[in-house]
C-alpha positions in Angstrom: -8.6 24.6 -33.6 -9.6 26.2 -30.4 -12.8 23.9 -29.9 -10.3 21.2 -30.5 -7.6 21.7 -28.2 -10.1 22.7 -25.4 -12.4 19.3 -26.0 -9.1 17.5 -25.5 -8.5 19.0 -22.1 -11.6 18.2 -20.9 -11.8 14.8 -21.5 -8.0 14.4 -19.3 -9.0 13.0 -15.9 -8.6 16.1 -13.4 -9.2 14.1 -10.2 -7.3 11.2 -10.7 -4.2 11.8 -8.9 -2.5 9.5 -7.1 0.5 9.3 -4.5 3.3 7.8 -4.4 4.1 5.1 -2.0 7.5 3.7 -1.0 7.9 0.0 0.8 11.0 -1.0 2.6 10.7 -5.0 3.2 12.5 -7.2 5.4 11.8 -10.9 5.2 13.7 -13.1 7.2 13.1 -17.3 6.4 9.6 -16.6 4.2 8.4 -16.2 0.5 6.1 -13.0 1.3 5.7 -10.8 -2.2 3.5 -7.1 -2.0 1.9 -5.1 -4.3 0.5 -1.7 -2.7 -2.2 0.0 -3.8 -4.0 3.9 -3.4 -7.3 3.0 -2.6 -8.5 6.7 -1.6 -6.9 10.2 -0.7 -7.1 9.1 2.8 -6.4 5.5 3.0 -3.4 2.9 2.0 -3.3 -0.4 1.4 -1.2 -3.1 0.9 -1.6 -6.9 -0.6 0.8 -9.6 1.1 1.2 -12.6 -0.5 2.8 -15.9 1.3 4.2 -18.0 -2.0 6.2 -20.9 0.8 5.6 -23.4 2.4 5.4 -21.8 6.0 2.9 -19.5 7.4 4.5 -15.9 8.1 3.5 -13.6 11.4 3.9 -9.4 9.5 4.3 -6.7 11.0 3.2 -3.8 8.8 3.9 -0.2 9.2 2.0 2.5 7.5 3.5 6.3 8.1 2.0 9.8 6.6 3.8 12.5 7.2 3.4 14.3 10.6 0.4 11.6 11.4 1.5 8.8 13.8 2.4 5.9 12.0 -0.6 2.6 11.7 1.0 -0.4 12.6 -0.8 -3.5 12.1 0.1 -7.1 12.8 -1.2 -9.9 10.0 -0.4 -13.7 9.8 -0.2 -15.1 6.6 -0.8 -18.5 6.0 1.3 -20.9 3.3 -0.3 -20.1 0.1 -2.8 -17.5 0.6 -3.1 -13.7 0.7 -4.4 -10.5 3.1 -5.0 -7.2 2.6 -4.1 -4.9 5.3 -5.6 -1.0 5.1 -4.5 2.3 7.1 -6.8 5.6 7.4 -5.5 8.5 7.9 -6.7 11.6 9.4 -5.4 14.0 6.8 -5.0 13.4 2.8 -1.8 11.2 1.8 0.7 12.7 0.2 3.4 10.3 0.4 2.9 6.7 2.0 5.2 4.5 3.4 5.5 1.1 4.1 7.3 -0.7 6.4 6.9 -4.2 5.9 8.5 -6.8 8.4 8.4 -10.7 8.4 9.3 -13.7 10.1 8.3 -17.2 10.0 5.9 -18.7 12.0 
């Protein structure tokens, strides 16, 4: 019973942790949908996609803790999609997103 329960526990995925992440969104006049994403302990990304007819000008803010926050600015054009990445200097424990955008 022993051998069992301890072969059990080692096939559960130690290192696999993930953080959480929080995205406030304001859209103002566009059809921009997000899905973010954890892509390493130290880096955040985020996947904007433009579903309207009008190309959208995002501004995209990434904040960790004490760390200044990553602000990147992203067109996206009518129908298509970018990714937009942050690094960090230290390892995420909590990511958030703010995610602003206007039409072009």
């Amino acid at each position: 019973m022993k051998k069992s329960c301890l072969a059990v526990l080692l096939c559960l995925p130690l290192g696999a942790m993930a953080y959480p992440i929080d995205v406030e969104k304001q859209m103002t006049g566009v059809k921009v949908d997000y899905t973010a994403y954890d892509t390493a302990y130290d880096i955040g990304s985020i996947n904007l996609n433009n579903y309207g007819q009008v190309a959208a000008a995002c501004k995209v803010s990434f904040r960790n803790g004490p760390e200044a926050p990553r602000v990147r600015r992203v067109n996206v054009p009518a129908g298509k999609s970018v990714d937009v990445t942050a690094k960090f200097n230290r390892q995420i424990i909590k990511l958030r997103i703010v995610l602003d955008c206007k039409a072009e």
